[in-house]
Backbone as CSV, one residue per row, in Angstrom:
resi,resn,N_x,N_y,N_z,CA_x,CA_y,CA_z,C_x,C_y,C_z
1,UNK,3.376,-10.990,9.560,4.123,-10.515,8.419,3.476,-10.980,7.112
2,UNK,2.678,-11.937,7.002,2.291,-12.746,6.016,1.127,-11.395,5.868
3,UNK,0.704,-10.989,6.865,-0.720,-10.232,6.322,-0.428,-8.959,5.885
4,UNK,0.807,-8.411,6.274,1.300,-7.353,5.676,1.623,-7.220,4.095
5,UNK,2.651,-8.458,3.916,2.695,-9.065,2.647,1.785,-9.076,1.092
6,UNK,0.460,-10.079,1.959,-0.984,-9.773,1.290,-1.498,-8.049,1.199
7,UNK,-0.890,-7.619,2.388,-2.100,-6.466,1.879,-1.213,-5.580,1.150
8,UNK,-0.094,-5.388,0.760,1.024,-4.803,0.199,0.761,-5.177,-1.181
9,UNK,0.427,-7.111,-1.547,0.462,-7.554,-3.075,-0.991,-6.671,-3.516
10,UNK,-1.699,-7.144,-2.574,-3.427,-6.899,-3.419,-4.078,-5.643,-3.174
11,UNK,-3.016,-4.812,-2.196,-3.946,-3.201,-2.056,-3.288,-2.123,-1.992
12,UNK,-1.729,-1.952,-2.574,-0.871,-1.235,-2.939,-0.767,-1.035,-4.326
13,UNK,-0.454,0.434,-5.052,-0.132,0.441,-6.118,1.250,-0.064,-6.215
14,UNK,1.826,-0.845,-7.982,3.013,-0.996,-7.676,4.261,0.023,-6.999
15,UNK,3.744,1.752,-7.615,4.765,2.318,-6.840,4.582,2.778,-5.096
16,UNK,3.504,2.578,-4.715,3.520,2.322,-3.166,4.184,1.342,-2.479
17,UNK,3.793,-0.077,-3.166,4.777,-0.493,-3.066,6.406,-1.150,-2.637
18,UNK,6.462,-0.365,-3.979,8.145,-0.017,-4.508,8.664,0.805,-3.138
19,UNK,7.776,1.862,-3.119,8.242,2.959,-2.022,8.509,2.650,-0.393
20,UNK,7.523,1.511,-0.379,7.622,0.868,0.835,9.026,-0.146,1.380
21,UNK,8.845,-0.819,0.117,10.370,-1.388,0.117,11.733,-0.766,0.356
22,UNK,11.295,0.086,-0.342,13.089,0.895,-0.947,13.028,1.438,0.480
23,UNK,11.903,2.433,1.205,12.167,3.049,2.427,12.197,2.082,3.634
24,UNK,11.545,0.622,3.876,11.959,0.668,5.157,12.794,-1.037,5.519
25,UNK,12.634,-1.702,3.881,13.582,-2.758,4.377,14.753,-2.265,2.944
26,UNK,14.830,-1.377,2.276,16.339,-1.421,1.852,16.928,0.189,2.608
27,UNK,16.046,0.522,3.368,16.551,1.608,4.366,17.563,2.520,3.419
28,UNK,16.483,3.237,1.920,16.708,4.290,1.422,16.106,5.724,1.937
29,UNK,16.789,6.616,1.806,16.135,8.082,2.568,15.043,8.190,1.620
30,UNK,14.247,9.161,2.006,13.169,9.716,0.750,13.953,10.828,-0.803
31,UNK,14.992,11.024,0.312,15.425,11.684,-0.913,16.075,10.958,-2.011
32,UNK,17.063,9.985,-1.483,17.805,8.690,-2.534,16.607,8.104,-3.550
33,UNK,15.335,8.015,-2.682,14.234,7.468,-3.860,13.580,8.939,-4.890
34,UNK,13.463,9.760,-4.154,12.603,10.640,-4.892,13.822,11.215,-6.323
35,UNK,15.414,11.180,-5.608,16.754,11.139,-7.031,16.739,10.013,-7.866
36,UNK,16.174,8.912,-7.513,16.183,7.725,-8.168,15.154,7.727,-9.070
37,UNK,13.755,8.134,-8.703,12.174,8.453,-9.721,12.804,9.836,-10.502
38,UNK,13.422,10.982,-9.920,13.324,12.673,-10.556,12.045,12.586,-10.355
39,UNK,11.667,12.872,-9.152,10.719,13.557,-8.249,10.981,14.131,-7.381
40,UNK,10.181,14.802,-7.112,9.988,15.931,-5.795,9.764,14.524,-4.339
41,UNK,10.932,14.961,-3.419,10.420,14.481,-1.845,9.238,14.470,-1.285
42,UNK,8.563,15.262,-1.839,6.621,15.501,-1.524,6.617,14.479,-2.099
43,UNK,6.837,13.931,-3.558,5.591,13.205,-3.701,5.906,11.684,-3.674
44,UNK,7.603,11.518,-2.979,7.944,10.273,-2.571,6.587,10.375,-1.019
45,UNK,7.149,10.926,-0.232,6.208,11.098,0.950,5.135,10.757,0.963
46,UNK,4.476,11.154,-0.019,2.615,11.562,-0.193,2.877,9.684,-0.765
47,UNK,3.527,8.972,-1.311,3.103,7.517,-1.708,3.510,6.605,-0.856
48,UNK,4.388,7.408,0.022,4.899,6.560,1.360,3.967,6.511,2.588
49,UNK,2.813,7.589,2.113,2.043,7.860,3.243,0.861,7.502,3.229
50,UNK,0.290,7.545,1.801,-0.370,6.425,1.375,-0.528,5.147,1.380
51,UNK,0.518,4.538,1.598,1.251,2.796,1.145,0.234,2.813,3.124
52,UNK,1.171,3.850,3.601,0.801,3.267,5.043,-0.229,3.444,5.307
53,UNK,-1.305,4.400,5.184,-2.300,4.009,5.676,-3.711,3.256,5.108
54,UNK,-3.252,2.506,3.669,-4.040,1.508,3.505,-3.249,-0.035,3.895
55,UNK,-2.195,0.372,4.304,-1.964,-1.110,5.221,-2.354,-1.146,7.002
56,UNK,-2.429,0.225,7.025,-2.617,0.440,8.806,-4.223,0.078,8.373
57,UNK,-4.905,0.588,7.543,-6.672,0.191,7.574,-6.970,-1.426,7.466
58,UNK,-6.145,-2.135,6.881,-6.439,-3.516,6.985,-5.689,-4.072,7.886
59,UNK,-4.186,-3.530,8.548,-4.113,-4.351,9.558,-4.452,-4.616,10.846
60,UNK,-5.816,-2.949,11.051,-6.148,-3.224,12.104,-7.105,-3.911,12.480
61,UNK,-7.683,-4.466,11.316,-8.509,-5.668,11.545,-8.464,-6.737,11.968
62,UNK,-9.328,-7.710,12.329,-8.496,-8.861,13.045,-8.278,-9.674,11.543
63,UNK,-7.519,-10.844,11.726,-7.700,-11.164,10.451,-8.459,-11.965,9.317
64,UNK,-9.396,-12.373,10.320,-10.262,-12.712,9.037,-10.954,-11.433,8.756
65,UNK,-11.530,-10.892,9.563,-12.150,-9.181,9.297,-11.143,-8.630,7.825
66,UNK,-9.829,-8.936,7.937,-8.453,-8.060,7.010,-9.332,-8.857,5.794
67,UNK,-8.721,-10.652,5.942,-9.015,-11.307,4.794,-10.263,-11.312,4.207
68,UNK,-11.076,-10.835,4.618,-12.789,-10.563,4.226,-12.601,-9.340,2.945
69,UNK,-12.417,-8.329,4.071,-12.293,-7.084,3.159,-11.703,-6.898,2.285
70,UNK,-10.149,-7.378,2.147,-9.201,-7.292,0.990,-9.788,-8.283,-0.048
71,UNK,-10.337,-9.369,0.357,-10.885,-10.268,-0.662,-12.691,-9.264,-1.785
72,UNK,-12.765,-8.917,-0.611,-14.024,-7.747,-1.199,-14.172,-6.794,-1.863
73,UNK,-13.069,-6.217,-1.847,-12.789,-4.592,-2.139,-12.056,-5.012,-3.281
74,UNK,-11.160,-6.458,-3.380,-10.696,-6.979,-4.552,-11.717,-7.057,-5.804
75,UNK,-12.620,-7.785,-5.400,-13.994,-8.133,-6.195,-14.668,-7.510,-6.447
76,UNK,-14.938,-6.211,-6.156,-15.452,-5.168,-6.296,-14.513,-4.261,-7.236
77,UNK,-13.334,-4.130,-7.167,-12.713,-3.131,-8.325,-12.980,-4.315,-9.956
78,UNK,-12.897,-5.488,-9.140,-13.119,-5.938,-11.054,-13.907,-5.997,-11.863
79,UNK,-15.436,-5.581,-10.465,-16.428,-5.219,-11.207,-16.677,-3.534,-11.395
80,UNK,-15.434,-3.231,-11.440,-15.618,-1.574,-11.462,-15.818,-0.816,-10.503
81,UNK,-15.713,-1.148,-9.296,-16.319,-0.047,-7.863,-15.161,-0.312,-7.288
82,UNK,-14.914,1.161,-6.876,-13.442,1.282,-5.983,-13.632,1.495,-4.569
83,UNK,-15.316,1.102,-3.985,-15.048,1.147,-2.549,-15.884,-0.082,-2.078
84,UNK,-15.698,-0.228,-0.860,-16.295,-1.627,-0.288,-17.501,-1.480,0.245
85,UNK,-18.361,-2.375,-0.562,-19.536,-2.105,-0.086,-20.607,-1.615,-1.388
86,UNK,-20.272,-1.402,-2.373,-20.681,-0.758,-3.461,-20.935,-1.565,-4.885
């Protein structure tokens, strides 16, 4: 849970997030959030679906493999590059 945590603080936008929260530990529908933003259900979805699969890409790492990369891909956007390795 701790690595979920991390990869939620350092590789989620805040409203991914947000979205992650509200949908699966305050167990809001997509629609209660997407009435809550005045958005469209698409595009609660499309950030809910997002959120997940840059946490499914680091958690299937083992975890120092996770803690490598998130620490990398960190260091790399502050020098301006948004992918790992670059």
């Amino acid at each position: 849970m701790d690595l979920v945590r991390k990869i939620m603080d350092r590789e989620l936008t805040p409203l991914q997030r947000d979205t992650v929260i509200k949908y699966y530990i305050e167990d809001m529908t997509l629609a209660q959030i997407a009435q809550e933003r005045y958005v469209n259900v698409t595009t609660v979805w499309r950030s809910l679906l997002g959120a997940m699969r840059r946490i499914r890409r680091f958690a299937l790492l083992d975890e120092e493999e996770c803690e490598e990369t998130v620490n990398s891909v960190r260091k790399n956007r502050v020098k301006g590059c948004n992918r790992p390795g670059k």
